[in-house]
SELUMLO-752262 format. One record per residue (C-alpha): y, z, x; chain; residue in one letter. Coordinates in Angstrom, 2 decimals, decimal comma, always signed. Each point is the difference from the previous one (the first is absolute). Layout:
N
{pt {Y; Z; X}; 'A'; 'A'}
...
//
This chain:
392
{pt {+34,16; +8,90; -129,62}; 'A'; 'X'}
{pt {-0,55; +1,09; +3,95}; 'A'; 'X'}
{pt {+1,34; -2,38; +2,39}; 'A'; 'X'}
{pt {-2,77; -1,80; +1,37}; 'A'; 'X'}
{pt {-0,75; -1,16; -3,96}; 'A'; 'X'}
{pt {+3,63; -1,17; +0,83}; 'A'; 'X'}
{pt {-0,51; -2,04; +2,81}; 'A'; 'X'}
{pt {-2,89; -1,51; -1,73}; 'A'; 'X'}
{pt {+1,77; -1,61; -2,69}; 'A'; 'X'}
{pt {+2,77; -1,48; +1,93}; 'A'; 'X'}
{pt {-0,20; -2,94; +2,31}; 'A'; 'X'}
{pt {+3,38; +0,50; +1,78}; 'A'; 'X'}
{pt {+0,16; +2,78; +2,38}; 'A'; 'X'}
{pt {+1,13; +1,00; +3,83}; 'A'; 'X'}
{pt {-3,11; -1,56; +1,60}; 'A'; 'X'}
{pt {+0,30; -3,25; -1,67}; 'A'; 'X'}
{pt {+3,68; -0,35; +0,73}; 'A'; 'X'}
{pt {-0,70; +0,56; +3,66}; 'A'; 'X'}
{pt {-2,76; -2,45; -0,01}; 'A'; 'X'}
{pt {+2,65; -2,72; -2,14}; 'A'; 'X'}
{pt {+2,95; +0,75; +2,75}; 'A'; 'X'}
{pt {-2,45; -0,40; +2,59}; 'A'; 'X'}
{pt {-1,40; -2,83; -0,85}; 'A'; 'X'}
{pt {+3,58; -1,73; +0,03}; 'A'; 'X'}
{pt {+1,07; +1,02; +3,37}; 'A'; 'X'}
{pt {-3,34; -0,75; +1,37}; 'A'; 'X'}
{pt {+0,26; -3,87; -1,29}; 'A'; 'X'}
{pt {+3,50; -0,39; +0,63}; 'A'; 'X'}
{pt {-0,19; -1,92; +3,52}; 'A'; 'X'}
{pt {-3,31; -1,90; -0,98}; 'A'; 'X'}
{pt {+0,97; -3,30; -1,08}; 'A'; 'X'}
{pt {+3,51; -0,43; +2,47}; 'A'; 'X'}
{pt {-1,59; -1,87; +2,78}; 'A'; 'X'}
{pt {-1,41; -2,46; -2,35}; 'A'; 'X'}
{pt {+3,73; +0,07; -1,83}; 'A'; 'X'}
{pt {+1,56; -0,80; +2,98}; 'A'; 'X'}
{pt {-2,18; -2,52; +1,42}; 'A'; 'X'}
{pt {+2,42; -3,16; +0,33}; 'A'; 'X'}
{pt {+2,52; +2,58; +1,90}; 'A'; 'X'}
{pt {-2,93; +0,47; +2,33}; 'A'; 'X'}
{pt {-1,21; -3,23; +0,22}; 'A'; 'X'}
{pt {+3,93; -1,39; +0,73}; 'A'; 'X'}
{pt {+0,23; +3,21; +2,82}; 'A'; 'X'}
{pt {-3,45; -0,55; +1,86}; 'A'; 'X'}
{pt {-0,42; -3,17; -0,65}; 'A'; 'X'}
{pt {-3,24; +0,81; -1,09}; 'A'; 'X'}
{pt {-2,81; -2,78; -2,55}; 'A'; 'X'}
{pt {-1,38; +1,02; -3,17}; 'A'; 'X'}
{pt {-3,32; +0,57; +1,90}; 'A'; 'X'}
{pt {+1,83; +2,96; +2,38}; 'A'; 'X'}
{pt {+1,86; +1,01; -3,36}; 'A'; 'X'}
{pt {-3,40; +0,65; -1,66}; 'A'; 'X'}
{pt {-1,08; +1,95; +3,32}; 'A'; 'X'}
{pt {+3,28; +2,30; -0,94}; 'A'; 'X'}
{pt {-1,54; +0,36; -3,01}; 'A'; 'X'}
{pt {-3,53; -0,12; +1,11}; 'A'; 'X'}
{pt {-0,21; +2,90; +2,37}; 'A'; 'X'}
{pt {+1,13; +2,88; -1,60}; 'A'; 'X'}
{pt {-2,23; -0,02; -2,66}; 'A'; 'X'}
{pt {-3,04; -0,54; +2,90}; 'A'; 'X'}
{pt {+1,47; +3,56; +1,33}; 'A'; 'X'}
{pt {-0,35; +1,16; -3,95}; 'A'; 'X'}
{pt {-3,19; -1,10; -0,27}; 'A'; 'X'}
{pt {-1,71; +1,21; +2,95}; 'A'; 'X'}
{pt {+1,60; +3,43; -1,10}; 'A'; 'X'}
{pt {-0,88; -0,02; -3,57}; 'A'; 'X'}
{pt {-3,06; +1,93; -0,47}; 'A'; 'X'}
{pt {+0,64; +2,48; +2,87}; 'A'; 'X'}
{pt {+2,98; +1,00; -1,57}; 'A'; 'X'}
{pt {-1,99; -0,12; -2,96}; 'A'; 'X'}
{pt {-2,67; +2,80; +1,07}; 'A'; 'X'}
{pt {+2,72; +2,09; +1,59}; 'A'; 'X'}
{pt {+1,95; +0,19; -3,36}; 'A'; 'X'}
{pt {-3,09; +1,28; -1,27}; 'A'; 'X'}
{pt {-0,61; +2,34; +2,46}; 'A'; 'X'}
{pt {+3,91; +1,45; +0,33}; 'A'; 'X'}
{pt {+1,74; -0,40; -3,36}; 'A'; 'X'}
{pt {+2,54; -2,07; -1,14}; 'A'; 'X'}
{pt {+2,85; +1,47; +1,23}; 'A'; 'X'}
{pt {-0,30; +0,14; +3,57}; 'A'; 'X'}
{pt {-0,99; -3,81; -0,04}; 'A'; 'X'}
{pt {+3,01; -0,79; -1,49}; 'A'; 'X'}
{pt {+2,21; +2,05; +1,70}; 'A'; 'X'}
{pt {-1,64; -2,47; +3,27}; 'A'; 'X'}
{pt {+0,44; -3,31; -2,38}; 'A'; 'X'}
{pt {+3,78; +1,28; +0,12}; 'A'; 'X'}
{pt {-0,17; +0,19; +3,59}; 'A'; 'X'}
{pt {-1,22; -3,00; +0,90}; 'A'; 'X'}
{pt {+2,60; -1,77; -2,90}; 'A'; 'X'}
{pt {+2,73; +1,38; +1,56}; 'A'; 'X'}
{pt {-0,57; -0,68; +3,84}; 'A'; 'X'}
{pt {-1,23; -4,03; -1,00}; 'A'; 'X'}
{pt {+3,23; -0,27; -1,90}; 'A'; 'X'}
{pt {+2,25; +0,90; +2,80}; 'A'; 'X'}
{pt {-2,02; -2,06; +2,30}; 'A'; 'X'}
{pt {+0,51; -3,00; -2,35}; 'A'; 'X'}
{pt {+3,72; +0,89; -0,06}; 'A'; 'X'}
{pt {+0,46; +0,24; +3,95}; 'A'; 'X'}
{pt {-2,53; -3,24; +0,36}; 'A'; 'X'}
{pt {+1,15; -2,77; +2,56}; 'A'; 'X'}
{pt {-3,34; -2,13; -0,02}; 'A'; 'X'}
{pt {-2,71; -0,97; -2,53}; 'A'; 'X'}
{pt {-2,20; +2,16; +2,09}; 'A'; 'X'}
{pt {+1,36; +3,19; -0,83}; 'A'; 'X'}
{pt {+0,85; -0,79; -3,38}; 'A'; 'X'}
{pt {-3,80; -0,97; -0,55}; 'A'; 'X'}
{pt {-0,41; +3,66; +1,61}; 'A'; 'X'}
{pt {+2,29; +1,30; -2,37}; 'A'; 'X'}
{pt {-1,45; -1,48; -3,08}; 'A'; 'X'}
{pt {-3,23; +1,19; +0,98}; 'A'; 'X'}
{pt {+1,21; +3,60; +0,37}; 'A'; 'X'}
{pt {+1,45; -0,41; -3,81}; 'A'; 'X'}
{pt {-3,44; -1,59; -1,40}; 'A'; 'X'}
{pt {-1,98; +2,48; +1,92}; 'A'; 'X'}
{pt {+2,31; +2,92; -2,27}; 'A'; 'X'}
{pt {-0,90; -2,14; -3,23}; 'A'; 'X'}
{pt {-3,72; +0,02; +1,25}; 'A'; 'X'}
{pt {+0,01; +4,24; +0,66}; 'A'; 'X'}
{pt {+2,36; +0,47; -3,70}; 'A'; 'X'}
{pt {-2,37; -1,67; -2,48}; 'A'; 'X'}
{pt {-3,20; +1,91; +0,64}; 'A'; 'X'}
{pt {+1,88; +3,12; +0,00}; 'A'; 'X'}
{pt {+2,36; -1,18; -2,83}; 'A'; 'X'}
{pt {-2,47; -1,20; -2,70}; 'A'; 'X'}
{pt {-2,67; +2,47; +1,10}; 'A'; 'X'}
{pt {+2,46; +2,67; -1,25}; 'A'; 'X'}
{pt {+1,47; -1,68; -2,72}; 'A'; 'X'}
{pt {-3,79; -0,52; -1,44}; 'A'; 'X'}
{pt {-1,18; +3,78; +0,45}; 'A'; 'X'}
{pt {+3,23; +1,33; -1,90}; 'A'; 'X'}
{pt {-0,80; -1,55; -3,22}; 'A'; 'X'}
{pt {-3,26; -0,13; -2,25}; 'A'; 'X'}
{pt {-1,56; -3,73; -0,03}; 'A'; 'X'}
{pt {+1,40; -0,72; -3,51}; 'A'; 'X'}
{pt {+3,75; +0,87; +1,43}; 'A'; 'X'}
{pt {-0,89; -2,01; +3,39}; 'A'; 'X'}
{pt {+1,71; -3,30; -1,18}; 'A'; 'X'}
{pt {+3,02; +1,59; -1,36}; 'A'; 'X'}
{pt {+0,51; +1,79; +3,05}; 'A'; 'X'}
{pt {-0,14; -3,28; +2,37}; 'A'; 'X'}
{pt {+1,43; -1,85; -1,76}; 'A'; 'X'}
{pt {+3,04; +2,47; +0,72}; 'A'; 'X'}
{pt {-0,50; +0,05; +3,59}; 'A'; 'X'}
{pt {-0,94; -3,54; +0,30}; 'A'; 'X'}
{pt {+3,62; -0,70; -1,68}; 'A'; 'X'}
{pt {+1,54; +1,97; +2,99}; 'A'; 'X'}
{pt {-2,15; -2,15; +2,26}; 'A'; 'X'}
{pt {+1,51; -3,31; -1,41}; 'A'; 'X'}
{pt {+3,53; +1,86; -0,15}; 'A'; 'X'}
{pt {-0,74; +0,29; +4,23}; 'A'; 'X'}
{pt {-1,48; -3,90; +0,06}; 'A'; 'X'}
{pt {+3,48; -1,26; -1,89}; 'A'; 'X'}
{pt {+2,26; +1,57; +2,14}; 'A'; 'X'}
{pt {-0,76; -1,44; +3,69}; 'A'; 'X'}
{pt {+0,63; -3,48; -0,97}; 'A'; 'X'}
{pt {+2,64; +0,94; -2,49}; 'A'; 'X'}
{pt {+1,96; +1,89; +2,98}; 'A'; 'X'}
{pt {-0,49; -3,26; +1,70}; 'A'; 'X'}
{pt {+1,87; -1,82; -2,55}; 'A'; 'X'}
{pt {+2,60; +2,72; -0,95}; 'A'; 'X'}
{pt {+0,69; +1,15; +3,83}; 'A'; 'X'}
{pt {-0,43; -3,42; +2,04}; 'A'; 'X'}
{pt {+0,98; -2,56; -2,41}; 'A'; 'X'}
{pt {+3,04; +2,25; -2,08}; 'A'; 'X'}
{pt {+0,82; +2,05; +2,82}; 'A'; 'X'}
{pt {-0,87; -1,99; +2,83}; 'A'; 'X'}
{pt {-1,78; +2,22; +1,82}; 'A'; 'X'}
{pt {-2,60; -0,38; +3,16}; 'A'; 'X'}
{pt {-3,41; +0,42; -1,03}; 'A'; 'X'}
{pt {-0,92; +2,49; +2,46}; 'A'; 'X'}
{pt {+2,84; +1,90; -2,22}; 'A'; 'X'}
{pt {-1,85; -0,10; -3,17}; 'A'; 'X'}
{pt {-3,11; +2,20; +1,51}; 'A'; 'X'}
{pt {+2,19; +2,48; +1,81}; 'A'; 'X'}
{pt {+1,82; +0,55; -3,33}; 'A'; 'X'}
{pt {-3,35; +0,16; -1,66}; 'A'; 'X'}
{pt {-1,48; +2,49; +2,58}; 'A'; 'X'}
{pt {+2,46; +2,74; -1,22}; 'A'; 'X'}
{pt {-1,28; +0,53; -3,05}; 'A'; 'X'}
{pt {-3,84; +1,34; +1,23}; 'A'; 'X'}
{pt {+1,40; +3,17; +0,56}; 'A'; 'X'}
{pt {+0,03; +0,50; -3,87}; 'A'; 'X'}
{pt {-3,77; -0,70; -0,13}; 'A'; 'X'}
{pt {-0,99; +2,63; +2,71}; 'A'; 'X'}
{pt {+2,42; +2,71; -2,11}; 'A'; 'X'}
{pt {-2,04; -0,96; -3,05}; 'A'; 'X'}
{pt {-3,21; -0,30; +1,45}; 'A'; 'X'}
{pt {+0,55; +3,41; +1,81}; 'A'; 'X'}
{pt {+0,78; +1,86; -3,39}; 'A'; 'X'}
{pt {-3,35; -1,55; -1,30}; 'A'; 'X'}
{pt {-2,36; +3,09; +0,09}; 'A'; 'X'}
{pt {-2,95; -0,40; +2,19}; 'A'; 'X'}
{pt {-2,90; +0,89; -2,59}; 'A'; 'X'}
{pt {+1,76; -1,09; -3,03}; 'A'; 'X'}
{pt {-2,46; -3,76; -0,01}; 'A'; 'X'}
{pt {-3,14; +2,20; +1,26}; 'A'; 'X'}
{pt {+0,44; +2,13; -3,25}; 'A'; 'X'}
{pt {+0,43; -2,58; -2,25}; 'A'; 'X'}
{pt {-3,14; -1,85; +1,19}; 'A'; 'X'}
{pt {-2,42; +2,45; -0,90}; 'A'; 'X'}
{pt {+0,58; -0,05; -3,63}; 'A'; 'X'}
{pt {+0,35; -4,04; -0,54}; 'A'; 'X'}
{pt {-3,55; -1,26; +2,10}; 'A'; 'X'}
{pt {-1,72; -0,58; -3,03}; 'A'; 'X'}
{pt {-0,66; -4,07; -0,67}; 'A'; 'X'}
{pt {+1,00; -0,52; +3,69}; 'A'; 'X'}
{pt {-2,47; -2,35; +2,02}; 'A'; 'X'}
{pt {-2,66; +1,98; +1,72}; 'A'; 'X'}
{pt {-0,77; -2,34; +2,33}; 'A'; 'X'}
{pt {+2,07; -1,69; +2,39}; 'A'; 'X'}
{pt {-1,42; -3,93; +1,10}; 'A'; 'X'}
{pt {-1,41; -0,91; -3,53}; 'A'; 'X'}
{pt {+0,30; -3,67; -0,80}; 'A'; 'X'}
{pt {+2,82; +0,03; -2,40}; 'A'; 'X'}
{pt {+2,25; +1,77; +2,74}; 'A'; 'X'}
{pt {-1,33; -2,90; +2,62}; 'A'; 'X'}
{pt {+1,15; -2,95; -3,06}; 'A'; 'X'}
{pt {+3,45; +1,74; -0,53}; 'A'; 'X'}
{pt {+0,52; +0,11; +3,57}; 'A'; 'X'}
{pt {-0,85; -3,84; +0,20}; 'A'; 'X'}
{pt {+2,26; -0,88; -2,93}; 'A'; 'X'}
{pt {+2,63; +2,15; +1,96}; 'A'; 'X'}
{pt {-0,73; -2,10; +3,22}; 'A'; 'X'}
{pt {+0,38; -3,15; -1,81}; 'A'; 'X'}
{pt {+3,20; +1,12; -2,38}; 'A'; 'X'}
{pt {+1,46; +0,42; +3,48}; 'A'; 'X'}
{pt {-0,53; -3,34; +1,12}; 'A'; 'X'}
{pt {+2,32; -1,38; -2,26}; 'A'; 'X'}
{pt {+2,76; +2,74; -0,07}; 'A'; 'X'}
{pt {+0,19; -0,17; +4,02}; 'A'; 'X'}
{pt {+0,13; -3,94; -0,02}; 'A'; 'X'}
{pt {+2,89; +0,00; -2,59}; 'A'; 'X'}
{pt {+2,01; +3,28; +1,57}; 'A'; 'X'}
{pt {+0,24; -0,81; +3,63}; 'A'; 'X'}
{pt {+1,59; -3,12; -0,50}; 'A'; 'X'}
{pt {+1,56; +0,07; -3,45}; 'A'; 'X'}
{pt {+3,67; +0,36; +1,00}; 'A'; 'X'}
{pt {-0,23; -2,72; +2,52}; 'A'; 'X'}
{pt {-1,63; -2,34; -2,75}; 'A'; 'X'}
{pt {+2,89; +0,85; -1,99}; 'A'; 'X'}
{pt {+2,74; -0,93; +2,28}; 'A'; 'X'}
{pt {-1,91; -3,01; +1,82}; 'A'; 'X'}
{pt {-1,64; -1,54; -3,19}; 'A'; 'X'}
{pt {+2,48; +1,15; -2,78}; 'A'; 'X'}
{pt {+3,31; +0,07; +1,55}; 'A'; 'X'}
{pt {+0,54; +3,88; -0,76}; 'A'; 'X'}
{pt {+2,05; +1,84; +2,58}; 'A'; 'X'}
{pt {-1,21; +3,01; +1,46}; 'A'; 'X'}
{pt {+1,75; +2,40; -2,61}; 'A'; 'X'}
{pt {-1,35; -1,44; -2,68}; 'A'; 'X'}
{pt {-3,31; -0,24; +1,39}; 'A'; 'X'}
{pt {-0,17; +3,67; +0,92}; 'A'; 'X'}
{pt {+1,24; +0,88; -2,98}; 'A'; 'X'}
{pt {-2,34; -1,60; -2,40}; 'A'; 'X'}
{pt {-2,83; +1,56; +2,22}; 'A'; 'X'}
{pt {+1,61; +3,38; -0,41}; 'A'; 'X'}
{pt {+0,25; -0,83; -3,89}; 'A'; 'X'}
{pt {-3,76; -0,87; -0,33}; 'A'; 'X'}
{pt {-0,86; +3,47; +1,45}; 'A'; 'X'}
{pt {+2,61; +1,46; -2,03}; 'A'; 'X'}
{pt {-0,87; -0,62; -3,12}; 'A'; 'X'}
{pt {-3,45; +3,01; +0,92}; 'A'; 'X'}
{pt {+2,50; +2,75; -0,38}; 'A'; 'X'}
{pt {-0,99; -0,82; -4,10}; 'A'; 'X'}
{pt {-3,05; -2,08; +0,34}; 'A'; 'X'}
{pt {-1,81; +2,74; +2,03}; 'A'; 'X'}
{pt {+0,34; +2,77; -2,02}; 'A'; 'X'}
{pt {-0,65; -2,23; -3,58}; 'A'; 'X'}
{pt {-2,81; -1,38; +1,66}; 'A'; 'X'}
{pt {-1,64; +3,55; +1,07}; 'A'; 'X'}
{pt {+0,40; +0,68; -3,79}; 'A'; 'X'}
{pt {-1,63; -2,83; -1,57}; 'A'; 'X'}
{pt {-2,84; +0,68; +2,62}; 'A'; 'X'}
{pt {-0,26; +3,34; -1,40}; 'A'; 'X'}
{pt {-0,24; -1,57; -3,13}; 'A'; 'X'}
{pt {-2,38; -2,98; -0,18}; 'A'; 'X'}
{pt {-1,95; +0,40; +3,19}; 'A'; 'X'}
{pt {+0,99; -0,33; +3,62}; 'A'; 'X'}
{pt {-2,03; -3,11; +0,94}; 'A'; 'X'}
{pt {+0,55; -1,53; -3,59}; 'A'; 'X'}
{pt {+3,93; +0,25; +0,49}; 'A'; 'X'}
{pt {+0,10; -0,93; +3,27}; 'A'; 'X'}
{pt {-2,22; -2,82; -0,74}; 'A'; 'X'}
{pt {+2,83; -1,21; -2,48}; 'A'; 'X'}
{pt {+2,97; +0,55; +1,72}; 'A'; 'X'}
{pt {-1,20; -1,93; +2,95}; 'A'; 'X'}
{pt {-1,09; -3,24; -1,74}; 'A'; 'X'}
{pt {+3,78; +0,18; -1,93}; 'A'; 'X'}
{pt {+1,15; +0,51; +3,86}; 'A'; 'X'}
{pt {-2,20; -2,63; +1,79}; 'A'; 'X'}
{pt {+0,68; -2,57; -3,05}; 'A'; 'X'}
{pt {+4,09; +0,09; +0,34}; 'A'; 'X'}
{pt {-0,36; +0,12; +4,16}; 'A'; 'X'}
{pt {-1,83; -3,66; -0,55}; 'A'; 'X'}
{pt {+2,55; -1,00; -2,23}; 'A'; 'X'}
{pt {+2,99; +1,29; +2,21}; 'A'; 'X'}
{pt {-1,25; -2,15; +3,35}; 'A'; 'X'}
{pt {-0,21; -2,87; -2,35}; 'A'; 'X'}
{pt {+3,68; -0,44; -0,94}; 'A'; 'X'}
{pt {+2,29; -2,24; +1,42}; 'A'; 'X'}
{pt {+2,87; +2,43; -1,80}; 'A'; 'X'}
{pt {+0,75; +2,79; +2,21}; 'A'; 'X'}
{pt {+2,17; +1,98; -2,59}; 'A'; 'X'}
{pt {-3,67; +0,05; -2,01}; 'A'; 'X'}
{pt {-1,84; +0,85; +3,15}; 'A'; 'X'}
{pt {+1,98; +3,03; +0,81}; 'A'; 'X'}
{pt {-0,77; +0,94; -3,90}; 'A'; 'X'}
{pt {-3,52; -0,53; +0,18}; 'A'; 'X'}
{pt {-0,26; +1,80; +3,44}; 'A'; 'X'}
{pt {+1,70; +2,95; -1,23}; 'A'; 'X'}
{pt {-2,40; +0,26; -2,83}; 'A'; 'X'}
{pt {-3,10; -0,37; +2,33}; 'A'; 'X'}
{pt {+0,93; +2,67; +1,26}; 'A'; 'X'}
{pt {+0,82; +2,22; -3,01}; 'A'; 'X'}
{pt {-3,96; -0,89; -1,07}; 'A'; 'X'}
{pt {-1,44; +0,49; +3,08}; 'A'; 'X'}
{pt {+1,48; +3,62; +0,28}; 'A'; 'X'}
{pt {-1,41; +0,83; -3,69}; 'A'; 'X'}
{pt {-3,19; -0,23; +1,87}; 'A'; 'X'}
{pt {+0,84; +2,33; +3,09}; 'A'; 'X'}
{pt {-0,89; +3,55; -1,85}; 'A'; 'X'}
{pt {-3,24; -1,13; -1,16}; 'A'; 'X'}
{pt {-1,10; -1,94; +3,12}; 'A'; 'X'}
{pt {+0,44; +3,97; +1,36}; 'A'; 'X'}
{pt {-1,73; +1,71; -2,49}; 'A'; 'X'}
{pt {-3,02; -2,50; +0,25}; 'A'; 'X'}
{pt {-0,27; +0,91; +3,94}; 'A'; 'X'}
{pt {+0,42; +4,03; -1,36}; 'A'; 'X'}
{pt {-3,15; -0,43; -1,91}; 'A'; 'X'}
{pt {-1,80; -1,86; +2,52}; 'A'; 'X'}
{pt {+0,12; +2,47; +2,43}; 'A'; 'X'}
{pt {-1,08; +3,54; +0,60}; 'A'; 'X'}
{pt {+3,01; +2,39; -0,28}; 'A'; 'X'}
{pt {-1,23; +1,59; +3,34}; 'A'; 'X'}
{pt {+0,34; -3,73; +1,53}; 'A'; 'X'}
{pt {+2,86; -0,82; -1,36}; 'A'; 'X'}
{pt {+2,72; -0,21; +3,01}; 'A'; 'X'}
{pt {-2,89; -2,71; +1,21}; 'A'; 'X'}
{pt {-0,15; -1,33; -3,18}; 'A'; 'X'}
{pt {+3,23; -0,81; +0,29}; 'A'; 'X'}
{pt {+0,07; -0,99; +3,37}; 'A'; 'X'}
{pt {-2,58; -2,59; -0,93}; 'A'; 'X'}
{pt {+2,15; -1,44; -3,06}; 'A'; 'X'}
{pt {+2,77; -0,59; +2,46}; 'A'; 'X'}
{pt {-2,03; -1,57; +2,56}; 'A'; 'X'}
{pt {-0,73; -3,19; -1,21}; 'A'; 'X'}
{pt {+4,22; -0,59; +0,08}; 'A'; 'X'}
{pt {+0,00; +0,75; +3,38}; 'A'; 'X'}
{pt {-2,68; -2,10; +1,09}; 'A'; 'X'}
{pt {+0,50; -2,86; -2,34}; 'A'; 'X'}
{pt {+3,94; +0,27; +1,42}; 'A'; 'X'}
{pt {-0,79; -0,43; +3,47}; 'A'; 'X'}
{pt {-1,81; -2,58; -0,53}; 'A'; 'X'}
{pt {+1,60; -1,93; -2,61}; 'A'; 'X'}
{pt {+3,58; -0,24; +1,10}; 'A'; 'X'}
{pt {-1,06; -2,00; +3,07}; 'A'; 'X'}
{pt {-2,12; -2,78; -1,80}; 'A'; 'X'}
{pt {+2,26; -0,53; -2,89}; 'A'; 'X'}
{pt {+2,56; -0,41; +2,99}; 'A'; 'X'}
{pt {-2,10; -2,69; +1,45}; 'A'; 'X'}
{pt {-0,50; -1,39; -3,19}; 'A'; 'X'}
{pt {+3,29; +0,11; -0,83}; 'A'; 'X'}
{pt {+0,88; -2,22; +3,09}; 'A'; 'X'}
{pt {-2,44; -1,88; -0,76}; 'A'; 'X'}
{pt {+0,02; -1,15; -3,53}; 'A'; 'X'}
{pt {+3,00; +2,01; -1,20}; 'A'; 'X'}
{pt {+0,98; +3,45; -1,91}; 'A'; 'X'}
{pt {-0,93; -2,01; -4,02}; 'A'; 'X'}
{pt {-3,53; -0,15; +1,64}; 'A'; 'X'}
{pt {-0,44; +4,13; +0,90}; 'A'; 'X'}
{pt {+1,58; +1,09; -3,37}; 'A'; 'X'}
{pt {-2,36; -2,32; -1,80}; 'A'; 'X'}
{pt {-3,03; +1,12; +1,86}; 'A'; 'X'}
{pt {+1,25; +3,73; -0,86}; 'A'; 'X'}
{pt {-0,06; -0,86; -3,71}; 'A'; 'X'}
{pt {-3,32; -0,94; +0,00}; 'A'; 'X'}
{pt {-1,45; +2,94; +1,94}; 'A'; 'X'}
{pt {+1,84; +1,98; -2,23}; 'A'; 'X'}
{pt {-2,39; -0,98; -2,75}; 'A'; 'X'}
{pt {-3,01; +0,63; +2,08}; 'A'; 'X'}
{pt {+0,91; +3,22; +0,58}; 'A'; 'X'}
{pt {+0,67; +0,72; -4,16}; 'A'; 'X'}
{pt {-3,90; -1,59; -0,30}; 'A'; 'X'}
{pt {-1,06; +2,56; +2,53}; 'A'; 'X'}
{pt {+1,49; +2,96; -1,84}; 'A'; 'X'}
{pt {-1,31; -1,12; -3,69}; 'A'; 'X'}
{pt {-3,19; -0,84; +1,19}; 'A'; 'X'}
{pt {-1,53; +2,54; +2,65}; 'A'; 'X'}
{pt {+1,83; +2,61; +0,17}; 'A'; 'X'}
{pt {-1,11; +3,03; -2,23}; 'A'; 'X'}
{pt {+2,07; +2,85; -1,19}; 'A'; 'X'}
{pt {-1,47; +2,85; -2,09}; 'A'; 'X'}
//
């Protein structure tokens, strides 16, 4: 057996694990700002409105950058794009940690969204060309379990390192900015034509062209899946310790716990993809996930909310390798750092947007009001996927 009939029958491999480590360090500082909101409301004195701004902005910078970045990870590769993700992560994390007004923390964030915005393209454009389309979902659903490994451990440092070890917040990112230097190693070691080999053998079944109307319908149900997952994370830890009493351990914590639980629901979930279909599964696993959310914003109990929550988000992770693989086959493999691009857009558009009116209606009519809204737009966004959006 020669060595490339090797690589084809394994899914694990160098590549993958650099796109897995990555794709942790690249996630680590994105949900702190939101984590640490009632610290930054009690320090600026700042409203929920000027919160969601803090929230708002960044992903405004991430949007207007998206498909840019997009093209040029076509044009250039993977790794040098995220060799400059890296860069930009580590200088907005330091900036956060030296930051004495909401100003240059908004700055900062910005600077760590626009790395998030650069990595993806690059990230699942490479991820996609190493593997033929029937191993696609196994494969991201191996890197998108490093991505929810990164999305766990910003808030969870918030609750370990403020609220255990009573640190400053501008701590947490400066401890958290160490660690990039791991990702450049990696990402340096990653040979430059490795993906461009790979891709020539695996376009067959790919999408041949690039704006068809299935790829315009997923983007929409990704717009509107957004909606609801932006209202309910930027103010989620303040609804737990203003509405349910939680303190701001235990509210970073079950956060961190919710994203957790992808480090197992990611990589099962790419599987069962594989196996029955990538919009079937991820069809399923999202209903199961939308169904418990409802049920968790329902309950007076907030030992059963935290249980519910934590399984919302173990079902809506079983859908996070196939959701991938769908955009894979909906776009050219030539295209496919814009593809990407694109699938990330609608979460930075919809999040600098969204933040800001679910503040306002948050002062307004309350945080119950926002997370019941998001339930229902979650549903929408499920009847968008079954019903006009086409995979082959």
């Amino acid at each position: 057996m020669t060595q490339t009939e090797k690589r084809k029958k394994g899914i694990l491999s160098y590549g993958l694990l650099v796109m897995a480590v990555s794709h942790t360090l690249t996630h680590v500082f994105g949900g702190i700002h939101t984590a640490i909101f009632s610290e930054l409301r009690n320090e600026f004195d700042l409203s929920l409105q000027e919160l969601g701004l803090i929230a708002a902005i960044p992903s405004l910078a991430s949007a207007i950058l998206a498909i840019p970045v997009g093209l040029l990870s076509d044009h250039f590769g993977s790794k040098k794009m995220l060799l400059i993700s890296f860069g930009f992560a580590t200088v907005g994390a330091i900036l956060a940690g030296t930051a004495s007004t909401p100003l240059i923390l908004i700055i900062a964030v910005s600077l760590i969204y626009i790395n998030v915005s650069i990595y993806h393209p690059a990230s699942y454009a490479a991820t996609t060309k190493m593997f033929k389309p029937e191993d696609r979902a196994k494969a991201l659903g191996l890197h998108g379990a490093g991505g929810t490994l990164g999305h766990a451990i910003g808030p969870l440092s918030v609750s370990l390192l403020m609220g255990v070890l009573a640190w400053q917040w501008r701590q947490v990112y400066l401890f958290l900015a160490a660690p990039m230097i791991i990702g450049i190693i990696m990402v340096l070691r990653l040979p430059d034509d490795k993906v461009e080999k790979a891709e020539k053998k695996h376009v067959k079944g790919d999408g041949e062209k690039f704006l068809t109307r299935s790829l315009v319908m997923f983007l929409t149900y990704q717009a509107t899946r957004m909606i609801a997952t932006s209202m309910i994370g930027t103010f989620l830890v303040l609804y737990l310790q203003d509405i349910r009493g939680m303190s701001l351990t235990i509210s970073t914590f079950l956060q961190s716990t919710n994203t957790l639980t992808g480090l197992i629901a990611a990589p099962i979930g790419g599987y069962l993809a594989s196996k029955y279909g990538d919009k079937q599964w991820l069809q399923i696993s999202l209903l199961g996930a939308f169904t418990v959310l409802a049920l968790a914003f329902q309950t007076p109990n907030n030992n059963l909310f935290m249980a519910l929550y934590v399984l919302y988000g173990f079902g809506n992770t079983l859908g996070m390798a196939g959701r991938s693989a769908i955009m894979a086959k909906l776009t050219p493999s030539k295209q496919r750092g814009l593809g990407y691009a694109l699938f990330f857009l609608p979460g930075s558009i919809i999040g600098a947007i969204t933040p800001v009116a679910a503040g306002y209606v948050a002062d307004m009519m309350g945080f119950q009001t926002i997370f019941n809204v998001a339930v229902v737009v979650n549903f929408v966004a499920l009847g968008i996927l079954k019903f006009m959006v086409k995979v082959d």
